[in-house]
CHARMM internal coordinates of N, CA and C (Angstrom, degrees):
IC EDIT
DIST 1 N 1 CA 1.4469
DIST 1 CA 1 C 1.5350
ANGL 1 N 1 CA 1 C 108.36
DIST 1 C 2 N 1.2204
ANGL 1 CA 1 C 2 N 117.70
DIHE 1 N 1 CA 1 C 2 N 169.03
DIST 2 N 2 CA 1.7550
ANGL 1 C 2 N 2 CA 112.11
DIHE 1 CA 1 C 2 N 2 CA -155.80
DIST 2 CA 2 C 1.5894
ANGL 2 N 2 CA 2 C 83.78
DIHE 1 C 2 N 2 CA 2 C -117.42
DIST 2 C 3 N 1.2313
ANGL 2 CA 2 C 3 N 88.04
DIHE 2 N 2 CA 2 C 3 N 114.23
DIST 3 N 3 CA 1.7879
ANGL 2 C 3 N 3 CA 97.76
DIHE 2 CA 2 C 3 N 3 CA 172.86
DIST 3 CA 3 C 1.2611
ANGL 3 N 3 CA 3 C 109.41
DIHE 2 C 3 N 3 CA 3 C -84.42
DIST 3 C 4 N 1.0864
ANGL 3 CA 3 C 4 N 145.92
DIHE 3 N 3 CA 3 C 4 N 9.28
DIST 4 N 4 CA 1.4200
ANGL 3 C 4 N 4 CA 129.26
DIHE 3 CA 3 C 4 N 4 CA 153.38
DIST 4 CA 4 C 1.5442
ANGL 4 N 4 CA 4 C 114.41
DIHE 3 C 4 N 4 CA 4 C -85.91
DIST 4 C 5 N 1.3091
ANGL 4 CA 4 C 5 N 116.95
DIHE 4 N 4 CA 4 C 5 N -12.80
DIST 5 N 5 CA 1.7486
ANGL 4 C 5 N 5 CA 120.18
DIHE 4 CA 4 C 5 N 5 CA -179.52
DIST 5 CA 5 C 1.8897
ANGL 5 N 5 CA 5 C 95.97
DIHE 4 C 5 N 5 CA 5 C -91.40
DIST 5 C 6 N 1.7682
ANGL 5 CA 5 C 6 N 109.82
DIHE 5 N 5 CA 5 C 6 N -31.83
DIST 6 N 6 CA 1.6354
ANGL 5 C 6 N 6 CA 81.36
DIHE 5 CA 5 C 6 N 6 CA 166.73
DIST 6 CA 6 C 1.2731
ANGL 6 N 6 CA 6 C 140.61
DIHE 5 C 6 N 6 CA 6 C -103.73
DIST 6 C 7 N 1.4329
ANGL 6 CA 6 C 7 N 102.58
DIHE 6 N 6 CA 6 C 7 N 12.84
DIST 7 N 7 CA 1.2664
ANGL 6 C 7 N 7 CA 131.38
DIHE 6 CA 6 C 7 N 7 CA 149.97
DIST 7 CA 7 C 1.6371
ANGL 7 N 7 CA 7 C 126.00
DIHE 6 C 7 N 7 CA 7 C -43.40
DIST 7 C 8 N 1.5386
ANGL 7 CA 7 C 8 N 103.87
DIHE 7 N 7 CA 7 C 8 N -60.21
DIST 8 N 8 CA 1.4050
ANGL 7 C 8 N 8 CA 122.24
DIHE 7 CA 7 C 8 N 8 CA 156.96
DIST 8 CA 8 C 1.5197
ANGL 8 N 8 CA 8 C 120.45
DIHE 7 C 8 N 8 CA 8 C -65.45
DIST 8 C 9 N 0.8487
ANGL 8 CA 8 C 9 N 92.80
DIHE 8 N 8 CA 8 C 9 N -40.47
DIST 9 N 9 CA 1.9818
ANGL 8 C 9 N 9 CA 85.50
DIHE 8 CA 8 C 9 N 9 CA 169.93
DIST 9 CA 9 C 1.4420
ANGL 9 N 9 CA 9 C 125.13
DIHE 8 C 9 N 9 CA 9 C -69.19
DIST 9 C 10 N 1.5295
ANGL 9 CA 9 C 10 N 107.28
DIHE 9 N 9 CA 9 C 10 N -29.17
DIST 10 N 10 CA 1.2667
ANGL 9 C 10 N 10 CA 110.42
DIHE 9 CA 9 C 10 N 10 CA -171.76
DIST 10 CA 10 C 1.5465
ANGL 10 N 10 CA 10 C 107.46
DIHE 9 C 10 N 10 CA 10 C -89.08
DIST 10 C 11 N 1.4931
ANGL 10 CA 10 C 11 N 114.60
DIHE 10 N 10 CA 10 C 11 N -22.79
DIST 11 N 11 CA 1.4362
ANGL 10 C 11 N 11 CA 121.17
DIHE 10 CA 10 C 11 N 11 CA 174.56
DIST 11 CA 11 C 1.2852
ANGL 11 N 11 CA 11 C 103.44
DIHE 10 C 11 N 11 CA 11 C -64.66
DIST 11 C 12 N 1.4254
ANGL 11 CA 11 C 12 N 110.45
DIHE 11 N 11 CA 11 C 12 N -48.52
DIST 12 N 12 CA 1.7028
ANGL 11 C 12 N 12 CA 108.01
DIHE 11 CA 11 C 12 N 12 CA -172.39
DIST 12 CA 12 C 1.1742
ANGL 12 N 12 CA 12 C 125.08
DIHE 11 C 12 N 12 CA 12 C -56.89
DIST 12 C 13 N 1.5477
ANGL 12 CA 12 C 13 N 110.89
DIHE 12 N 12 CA 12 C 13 N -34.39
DIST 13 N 13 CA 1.4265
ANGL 12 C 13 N 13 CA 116.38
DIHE 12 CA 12 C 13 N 13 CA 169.55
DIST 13 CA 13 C 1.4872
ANGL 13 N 13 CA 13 C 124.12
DIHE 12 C 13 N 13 CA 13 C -48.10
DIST 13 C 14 N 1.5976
ANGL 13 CA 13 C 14 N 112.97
DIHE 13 N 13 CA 13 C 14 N -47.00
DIST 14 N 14 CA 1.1327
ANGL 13 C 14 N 14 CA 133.49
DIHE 13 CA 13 C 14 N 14 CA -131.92
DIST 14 CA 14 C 1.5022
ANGL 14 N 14 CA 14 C 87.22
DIHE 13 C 14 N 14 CA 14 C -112.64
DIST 14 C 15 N 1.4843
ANGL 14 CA 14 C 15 N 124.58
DIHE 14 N 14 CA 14 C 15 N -5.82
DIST 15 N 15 CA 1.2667
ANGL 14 C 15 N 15 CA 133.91
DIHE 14 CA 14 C 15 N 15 CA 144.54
DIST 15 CA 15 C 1.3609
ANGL 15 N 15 CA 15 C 138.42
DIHE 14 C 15 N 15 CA 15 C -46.53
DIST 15 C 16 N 1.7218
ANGL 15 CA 15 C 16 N 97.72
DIHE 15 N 15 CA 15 C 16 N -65.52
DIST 16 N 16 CA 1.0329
ANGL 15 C 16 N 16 CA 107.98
DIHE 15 CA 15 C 16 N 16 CA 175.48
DIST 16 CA 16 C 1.7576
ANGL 16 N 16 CA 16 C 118.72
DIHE 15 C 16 N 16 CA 16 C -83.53
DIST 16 C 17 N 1.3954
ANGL 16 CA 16 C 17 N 112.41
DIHE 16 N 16 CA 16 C 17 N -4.01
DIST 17 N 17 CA 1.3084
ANGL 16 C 17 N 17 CA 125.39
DIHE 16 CA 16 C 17 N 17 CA 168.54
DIST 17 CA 17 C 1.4494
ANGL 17 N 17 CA 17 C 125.86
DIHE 16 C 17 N 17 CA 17 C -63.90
DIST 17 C 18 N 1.6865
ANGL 17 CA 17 C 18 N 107.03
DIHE 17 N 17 CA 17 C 18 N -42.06
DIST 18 N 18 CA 1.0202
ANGL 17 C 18 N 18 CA 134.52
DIHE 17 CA 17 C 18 N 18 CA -146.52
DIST 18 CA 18 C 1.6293
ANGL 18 N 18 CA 18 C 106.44
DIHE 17 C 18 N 18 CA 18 C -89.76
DIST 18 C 19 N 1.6370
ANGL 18 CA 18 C 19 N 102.81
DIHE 18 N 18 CA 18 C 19 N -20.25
DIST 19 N 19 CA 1.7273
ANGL 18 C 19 N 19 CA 96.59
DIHE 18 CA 18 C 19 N 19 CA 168.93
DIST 19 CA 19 C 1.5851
ANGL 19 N 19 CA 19 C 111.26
DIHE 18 C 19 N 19 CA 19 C -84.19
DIST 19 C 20 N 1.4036
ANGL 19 CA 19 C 20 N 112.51
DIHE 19 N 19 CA 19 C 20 N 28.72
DIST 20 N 20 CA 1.7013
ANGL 19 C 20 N 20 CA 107.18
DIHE 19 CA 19 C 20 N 20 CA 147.95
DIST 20 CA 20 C 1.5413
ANGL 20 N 20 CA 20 C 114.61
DIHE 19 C 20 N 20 CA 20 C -66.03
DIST 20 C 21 N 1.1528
ANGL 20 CA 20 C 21 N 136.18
DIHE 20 N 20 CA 20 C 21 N 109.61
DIST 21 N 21 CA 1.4470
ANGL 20 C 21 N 21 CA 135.55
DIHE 20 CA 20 C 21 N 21 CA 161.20
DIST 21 CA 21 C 1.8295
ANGL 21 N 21 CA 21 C 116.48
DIHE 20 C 21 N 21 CA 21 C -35.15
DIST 21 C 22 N 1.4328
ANGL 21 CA 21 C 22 N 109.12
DIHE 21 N 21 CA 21 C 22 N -29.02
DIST 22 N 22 CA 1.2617
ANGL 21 C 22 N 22 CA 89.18
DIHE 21 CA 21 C 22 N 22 CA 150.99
DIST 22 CA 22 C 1.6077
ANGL 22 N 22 CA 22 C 128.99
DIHE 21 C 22 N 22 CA 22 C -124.32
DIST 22 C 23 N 1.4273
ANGL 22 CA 22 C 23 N 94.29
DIHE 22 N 22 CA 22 C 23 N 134.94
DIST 23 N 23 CA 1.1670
ANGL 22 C 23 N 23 CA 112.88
DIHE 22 CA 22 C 23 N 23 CA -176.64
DIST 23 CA 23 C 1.6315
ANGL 23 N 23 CA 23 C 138.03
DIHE 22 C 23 N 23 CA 23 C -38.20
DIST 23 C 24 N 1.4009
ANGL 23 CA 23 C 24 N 88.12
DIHE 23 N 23 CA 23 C 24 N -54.30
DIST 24 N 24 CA 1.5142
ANGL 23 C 24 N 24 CA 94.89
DIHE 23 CA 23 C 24 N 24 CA 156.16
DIST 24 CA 24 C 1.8233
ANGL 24 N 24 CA 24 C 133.39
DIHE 23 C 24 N 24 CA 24 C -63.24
DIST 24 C 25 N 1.0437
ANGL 24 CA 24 C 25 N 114.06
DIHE 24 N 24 CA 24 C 25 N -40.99
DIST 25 N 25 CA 0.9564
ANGL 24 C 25 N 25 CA 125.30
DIHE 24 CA 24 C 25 N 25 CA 175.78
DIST 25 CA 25 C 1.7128
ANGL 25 N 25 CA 25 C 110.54
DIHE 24 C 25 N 25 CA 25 C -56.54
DIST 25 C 26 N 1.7280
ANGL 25 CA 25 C 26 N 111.37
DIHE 25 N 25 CA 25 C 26 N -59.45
DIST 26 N 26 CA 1.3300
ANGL 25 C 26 N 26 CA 93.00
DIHE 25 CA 25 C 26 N 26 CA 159.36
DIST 26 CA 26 C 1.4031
ANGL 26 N 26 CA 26 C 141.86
DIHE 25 C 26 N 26 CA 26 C -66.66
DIST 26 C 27 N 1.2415
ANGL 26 CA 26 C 27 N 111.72
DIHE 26 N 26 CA 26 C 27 N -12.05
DIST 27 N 27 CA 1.8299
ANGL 26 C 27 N 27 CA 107.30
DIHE 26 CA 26 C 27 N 27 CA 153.39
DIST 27 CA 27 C 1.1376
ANGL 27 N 27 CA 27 C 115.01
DIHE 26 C 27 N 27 CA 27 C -57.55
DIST 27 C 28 N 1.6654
ANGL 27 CA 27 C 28 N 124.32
DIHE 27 N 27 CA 27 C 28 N -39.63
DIST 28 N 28 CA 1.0714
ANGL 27 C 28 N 28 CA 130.53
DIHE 27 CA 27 C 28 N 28 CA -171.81
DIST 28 CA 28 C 1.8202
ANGL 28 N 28 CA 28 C 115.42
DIHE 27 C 28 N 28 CA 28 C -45.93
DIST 28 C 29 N 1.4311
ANGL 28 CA 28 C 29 N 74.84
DIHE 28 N 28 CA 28 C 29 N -72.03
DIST 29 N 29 CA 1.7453
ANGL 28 C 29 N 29 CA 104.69
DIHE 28 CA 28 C 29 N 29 CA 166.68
DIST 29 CA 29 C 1.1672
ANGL 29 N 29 CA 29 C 130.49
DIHE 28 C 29 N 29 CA 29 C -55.15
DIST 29 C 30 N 1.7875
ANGL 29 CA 29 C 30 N 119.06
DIHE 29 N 29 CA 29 C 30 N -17.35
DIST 30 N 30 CA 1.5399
ANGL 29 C 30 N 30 CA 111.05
DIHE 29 CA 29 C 30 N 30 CA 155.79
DIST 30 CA 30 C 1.5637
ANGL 30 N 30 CA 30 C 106.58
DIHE 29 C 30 N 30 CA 30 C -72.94
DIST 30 C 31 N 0.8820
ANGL 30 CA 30 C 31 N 96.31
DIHE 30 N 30 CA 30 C 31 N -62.71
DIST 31 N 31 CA 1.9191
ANGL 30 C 31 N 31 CA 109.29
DIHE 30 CA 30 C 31 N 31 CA -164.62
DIST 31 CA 31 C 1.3020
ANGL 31 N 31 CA 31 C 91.77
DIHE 30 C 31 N 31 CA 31 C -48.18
DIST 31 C 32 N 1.3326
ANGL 31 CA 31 C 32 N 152.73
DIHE 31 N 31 CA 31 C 32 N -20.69
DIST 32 N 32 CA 1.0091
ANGL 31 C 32 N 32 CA 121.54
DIHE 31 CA 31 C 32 N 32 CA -175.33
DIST 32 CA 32 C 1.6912
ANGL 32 N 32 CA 32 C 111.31
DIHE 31 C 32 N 32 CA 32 C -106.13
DIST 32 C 33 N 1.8614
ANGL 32 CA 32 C 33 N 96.58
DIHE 32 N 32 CA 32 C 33 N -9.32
DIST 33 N 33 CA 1.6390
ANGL 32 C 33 N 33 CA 91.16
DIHE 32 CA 32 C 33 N 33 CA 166.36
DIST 33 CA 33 C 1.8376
ANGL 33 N 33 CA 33 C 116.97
DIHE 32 C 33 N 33 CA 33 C -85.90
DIST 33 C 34 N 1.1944
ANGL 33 CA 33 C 34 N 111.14
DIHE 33 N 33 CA 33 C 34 N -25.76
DIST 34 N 34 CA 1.5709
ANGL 33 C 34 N 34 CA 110.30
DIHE 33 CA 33 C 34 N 34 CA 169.00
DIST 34 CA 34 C 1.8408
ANGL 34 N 34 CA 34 C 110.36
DIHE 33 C 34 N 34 CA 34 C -63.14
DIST 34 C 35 N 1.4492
ANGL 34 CA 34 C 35 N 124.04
DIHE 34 N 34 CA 34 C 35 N -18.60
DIST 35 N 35 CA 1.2220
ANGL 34 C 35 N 35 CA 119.80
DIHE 34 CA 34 C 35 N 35 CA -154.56
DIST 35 CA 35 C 1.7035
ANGL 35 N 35 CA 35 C 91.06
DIHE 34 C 35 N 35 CA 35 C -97.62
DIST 35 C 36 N 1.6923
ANGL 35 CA 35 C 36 N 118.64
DIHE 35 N 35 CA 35 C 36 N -37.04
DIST 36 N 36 CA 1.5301
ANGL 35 C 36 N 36 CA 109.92
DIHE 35 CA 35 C 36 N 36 CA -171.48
DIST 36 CA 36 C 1.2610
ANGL 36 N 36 CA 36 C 95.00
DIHE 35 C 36 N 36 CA 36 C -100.84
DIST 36 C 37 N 1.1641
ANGL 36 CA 36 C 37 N 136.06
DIHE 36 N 36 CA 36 C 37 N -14.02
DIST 37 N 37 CA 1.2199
ANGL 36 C 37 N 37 CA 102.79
DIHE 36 CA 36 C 37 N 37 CA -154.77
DIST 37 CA 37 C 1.9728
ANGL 37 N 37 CA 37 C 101.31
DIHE 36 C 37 N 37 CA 37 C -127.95
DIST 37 C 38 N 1.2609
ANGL 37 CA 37 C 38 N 129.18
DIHE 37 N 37 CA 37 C 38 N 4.70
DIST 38 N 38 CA 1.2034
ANGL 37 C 38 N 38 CA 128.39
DIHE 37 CA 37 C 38 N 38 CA -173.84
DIST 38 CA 38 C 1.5905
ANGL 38 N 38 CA 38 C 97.27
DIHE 37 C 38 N 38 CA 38 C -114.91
DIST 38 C 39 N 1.2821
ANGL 38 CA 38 C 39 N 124.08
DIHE 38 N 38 CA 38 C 39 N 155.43
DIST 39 N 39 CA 1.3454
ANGL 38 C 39 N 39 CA 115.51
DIHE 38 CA 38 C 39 N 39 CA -169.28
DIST 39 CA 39 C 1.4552
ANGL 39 N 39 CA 39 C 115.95
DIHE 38 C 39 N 39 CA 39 C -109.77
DIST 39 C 40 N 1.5446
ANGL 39 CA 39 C 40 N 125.57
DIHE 39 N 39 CA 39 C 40 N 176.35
DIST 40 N 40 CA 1.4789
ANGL 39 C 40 N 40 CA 103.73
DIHE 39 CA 39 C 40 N 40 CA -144.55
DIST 40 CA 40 C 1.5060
ANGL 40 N 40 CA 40 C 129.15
DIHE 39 C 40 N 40 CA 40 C -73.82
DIST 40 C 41 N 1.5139
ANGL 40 CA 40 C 41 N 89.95
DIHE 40 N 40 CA 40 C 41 N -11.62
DIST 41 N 41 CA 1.9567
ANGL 40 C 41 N 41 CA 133.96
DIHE 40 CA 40 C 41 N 41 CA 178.99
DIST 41 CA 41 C 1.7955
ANGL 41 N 41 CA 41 C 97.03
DIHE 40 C 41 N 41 CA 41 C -65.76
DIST 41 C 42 N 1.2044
ANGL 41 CA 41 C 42 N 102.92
DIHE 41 N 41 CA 41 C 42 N -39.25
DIST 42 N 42 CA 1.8182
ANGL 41 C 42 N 42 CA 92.81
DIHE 41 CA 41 C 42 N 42 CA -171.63
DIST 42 CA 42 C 1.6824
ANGL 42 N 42 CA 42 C 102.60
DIHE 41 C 42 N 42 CA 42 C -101.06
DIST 42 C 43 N 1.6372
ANGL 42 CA 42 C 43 N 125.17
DIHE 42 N 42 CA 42 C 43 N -11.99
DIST 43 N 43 CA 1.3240
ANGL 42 C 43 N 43 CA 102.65
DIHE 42 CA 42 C 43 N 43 CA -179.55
DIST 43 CA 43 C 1.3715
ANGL 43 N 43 CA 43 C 101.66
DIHE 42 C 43 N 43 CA 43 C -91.41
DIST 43 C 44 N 1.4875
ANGL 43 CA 43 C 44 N 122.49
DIHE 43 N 43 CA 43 C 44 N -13.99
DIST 44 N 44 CA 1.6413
ANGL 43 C 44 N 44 CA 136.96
DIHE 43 CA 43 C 44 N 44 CA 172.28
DIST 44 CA 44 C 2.0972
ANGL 44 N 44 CA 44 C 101.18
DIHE 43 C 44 N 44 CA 44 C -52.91
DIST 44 C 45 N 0.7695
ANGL 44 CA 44 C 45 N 71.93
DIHE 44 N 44 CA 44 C 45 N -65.45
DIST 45 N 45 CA 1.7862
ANGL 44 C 45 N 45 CA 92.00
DIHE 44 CA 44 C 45 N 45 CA 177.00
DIST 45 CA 45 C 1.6690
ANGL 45 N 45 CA 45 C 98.70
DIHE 44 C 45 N 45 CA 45 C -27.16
DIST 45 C 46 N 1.8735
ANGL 45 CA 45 C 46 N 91.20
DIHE 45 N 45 CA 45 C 46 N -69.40
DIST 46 N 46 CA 1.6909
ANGL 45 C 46 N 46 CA 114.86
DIHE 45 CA 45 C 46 N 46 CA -160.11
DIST 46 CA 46 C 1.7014
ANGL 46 N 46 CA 46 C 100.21
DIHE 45 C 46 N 46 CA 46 C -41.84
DIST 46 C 47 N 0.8789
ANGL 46 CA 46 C 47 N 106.69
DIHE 46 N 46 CA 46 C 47 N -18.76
DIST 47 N 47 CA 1.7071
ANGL 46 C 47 N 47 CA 105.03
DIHE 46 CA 46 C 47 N 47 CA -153.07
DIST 47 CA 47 C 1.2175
ANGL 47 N 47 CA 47 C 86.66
DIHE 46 C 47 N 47 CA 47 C -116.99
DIST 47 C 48 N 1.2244
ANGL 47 CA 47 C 48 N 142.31
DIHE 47 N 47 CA 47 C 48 N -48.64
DIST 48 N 48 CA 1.8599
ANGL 47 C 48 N 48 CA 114.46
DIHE 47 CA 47 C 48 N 48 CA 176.65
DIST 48 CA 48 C 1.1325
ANGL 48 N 48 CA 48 C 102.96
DIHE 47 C 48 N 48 CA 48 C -69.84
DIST 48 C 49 N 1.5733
ANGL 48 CA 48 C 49 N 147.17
DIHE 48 N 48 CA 48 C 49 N -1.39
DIST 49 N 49 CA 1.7814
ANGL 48 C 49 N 49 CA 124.26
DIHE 48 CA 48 C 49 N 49 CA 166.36
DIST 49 CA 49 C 1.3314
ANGL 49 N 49 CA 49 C 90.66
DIHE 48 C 49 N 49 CA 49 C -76.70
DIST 49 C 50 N 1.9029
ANGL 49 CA 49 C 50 N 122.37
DIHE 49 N 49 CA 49 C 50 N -44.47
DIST 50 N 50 CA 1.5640
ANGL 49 C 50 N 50 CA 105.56
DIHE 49 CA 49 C 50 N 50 CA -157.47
DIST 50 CA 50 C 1.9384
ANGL 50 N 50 CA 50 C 98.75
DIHE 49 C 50 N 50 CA 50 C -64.10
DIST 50 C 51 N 1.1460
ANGL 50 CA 50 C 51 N 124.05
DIHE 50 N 50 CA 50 C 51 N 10.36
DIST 51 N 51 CA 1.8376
ANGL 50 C 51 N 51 CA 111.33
DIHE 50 CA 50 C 51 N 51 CA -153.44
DIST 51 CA 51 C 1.6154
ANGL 51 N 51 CA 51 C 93.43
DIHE 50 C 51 N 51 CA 51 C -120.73
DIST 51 C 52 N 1.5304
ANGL 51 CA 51 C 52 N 115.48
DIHE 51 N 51 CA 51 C 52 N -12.14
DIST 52 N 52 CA 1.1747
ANGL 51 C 52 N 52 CA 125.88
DIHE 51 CA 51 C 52 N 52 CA -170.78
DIST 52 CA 52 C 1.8726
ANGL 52 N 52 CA 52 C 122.32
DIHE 51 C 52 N 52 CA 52 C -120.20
DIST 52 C 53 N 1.2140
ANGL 52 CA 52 C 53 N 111.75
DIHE 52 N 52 CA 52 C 53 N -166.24
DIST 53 N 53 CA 1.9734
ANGL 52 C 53 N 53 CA 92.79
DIHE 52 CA 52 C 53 N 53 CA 176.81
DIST 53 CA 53 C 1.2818
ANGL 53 N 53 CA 53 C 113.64
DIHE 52 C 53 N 53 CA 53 C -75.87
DIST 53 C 54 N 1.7050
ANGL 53 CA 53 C 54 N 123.36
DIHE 53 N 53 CA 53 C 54 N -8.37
DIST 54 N 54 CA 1.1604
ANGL 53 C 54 N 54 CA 125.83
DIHE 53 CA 53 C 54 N 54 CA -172.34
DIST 54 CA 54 C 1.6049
ANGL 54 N 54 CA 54 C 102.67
DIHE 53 C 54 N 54 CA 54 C -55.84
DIST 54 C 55 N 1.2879
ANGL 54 CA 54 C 55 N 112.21
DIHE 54 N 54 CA 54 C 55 N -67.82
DIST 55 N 55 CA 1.3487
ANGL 54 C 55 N 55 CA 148.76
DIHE 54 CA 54 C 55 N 55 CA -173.73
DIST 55 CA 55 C 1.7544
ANGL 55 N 55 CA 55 C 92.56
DIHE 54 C 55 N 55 CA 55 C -23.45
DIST 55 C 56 N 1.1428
ANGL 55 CA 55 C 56 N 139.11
DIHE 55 N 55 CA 55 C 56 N -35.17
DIST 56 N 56 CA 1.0962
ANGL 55 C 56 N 56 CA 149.32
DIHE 55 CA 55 C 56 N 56 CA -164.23
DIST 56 CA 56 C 1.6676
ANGL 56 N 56 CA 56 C 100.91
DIHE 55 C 56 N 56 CA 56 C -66.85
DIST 56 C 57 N 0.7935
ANGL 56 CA 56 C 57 N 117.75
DIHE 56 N 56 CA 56 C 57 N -22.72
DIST 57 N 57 CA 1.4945
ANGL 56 C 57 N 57 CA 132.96
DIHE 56 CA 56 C 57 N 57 CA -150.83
DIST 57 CA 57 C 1.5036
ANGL 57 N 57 CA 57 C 91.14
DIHE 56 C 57 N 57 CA 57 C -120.23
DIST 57 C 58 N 1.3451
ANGL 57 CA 57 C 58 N 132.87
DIHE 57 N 57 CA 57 C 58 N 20.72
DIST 58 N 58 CA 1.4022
ANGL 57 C 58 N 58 CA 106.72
DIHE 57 CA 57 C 58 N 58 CA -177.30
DIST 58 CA 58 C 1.7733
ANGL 58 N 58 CA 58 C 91.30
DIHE 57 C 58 N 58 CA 58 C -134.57
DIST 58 C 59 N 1.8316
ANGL 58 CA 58 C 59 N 108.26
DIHE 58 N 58 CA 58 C 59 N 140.40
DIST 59 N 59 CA 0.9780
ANGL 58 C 59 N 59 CA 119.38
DIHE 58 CA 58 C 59 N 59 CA -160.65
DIST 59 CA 59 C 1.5464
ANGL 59 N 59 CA 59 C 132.43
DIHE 58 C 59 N 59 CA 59 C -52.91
DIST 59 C 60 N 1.3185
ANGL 59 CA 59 C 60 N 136.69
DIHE 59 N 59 CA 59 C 60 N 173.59
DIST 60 N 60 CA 1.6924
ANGL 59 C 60 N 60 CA 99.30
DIHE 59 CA 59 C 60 N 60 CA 174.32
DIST 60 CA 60 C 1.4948
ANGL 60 N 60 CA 60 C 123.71
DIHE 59 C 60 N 60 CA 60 C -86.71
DIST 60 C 61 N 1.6791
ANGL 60 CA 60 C 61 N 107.38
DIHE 60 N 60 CA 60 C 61 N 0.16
DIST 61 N 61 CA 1.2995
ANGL 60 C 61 N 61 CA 128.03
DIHE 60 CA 60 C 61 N 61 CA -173.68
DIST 61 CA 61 C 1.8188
ANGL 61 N 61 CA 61 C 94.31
DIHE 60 C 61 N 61 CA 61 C -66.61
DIST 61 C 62 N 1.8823
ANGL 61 CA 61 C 62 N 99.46
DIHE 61 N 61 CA 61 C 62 N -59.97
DIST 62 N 62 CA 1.6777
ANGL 61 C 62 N 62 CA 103.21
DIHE 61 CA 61 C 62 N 62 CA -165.75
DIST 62 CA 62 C 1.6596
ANGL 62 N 62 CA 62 C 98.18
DIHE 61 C 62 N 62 CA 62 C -70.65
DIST 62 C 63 N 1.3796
ANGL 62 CA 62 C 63 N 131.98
DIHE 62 N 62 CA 62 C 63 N 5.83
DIST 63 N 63 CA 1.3114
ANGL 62 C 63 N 63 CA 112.64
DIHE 62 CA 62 C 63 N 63 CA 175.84
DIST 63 CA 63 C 1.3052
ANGL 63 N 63 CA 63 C 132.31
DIHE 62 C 63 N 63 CA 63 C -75.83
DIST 63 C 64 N 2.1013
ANGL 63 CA 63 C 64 N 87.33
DIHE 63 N 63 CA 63 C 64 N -52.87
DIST 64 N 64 CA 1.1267
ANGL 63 C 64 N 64 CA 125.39
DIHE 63 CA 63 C 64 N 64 CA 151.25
DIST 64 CA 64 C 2.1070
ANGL 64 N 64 CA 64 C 112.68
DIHE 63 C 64 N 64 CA 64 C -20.19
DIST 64 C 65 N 1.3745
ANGL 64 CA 64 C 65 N 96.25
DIHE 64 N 64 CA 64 C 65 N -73.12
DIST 65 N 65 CA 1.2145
ANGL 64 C 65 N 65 CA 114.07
DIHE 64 CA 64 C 65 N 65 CA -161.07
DIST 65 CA 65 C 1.4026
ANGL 65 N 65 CA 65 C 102.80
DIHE 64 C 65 N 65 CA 65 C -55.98
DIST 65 C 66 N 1.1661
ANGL 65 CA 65 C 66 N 127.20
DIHE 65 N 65 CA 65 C 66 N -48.24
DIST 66 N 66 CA 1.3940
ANGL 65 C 66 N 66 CA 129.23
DIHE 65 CA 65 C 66 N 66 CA 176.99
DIST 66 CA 66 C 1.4879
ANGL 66 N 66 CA 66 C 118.87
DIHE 65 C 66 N 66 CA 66 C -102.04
DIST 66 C 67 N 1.3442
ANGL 66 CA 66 C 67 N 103.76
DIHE 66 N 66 CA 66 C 67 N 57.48
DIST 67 N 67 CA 1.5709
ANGL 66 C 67 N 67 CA 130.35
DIHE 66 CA 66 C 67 N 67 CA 156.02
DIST 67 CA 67 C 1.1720
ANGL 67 N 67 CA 67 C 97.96
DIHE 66 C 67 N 67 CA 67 C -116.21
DIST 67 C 68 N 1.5945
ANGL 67 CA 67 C 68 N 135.66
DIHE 67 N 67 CA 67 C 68 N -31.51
DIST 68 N 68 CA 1.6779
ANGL 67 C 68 N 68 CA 153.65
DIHE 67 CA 67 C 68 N 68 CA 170.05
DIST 68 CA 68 C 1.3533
ANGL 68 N 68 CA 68 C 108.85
DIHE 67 C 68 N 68 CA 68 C -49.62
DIST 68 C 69 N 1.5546
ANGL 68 CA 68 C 69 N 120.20
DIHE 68 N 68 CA 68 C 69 N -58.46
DIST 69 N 69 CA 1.6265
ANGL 68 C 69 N 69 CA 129.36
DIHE 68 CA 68 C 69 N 69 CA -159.51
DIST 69 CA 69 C 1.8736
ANGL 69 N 69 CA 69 C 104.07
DIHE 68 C 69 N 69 CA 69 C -94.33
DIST 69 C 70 N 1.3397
ANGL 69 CA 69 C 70 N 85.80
DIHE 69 N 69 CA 69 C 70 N 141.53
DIST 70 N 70 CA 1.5885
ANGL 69 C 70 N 70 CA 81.91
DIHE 69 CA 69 C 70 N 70 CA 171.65
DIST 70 CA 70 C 1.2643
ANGL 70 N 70 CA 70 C 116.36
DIHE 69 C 70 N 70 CA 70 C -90.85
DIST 70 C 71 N 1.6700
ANGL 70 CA 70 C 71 N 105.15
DIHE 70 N 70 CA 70 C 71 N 162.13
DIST 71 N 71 CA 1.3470
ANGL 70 C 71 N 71 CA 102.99
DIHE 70 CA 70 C 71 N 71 CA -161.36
DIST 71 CA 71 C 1.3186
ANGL 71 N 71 CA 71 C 96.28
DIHE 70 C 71 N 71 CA 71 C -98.85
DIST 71 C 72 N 1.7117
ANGL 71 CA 71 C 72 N 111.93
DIHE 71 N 71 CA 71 C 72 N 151.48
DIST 72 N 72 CA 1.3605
ANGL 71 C 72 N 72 CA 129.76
DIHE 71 CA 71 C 72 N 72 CA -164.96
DIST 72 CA 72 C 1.7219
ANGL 72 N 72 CA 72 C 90.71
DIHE 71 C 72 N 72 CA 72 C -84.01
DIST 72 C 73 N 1.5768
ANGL 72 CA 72 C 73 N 94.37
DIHE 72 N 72 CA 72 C 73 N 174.14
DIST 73 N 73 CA 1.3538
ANGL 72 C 73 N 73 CA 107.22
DIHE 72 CA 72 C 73 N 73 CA -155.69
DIST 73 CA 73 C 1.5363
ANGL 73 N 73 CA 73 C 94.77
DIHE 72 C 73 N 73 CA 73 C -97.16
END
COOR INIT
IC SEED 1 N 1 CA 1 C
IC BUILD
């Protein structure tokens, strides 16, 4: 899977997540939308951009957020 497209997806999310005033809460609320609702192929992905140069590119909201989710096997 092309980790720079879920790079962008996951930023985008975590965009439009992220105008919660609180902060935590939208970490909350990403990690828990990458965890139900993306499948196990794209949060697998999520985590080799964060493990690789992709990862560089990913927001501090989605970093945040996936310090929350466990990482798939």
């Amino acid at each position: 899977m092309n980790h720079d497209y879920i790079v962008r997806m996951a930023n985008q999310i975590g965009d439009a997540l992220g105008i919660n005033p609180d902060r935590e809460q939208a970490v909350r609320d990403l990690a828990d939308h990458l965890t139900r609702f993306w499948e196990p192929r794209m949060r697998k992905a999520l985590f080799e951009a964060l493990d690789g140069s992709a990862g560089r590119q990913l927001s501090p909201l989605v970093l945040d957020a996936t310090a929350r989710m466990r990482r798939p096997a």
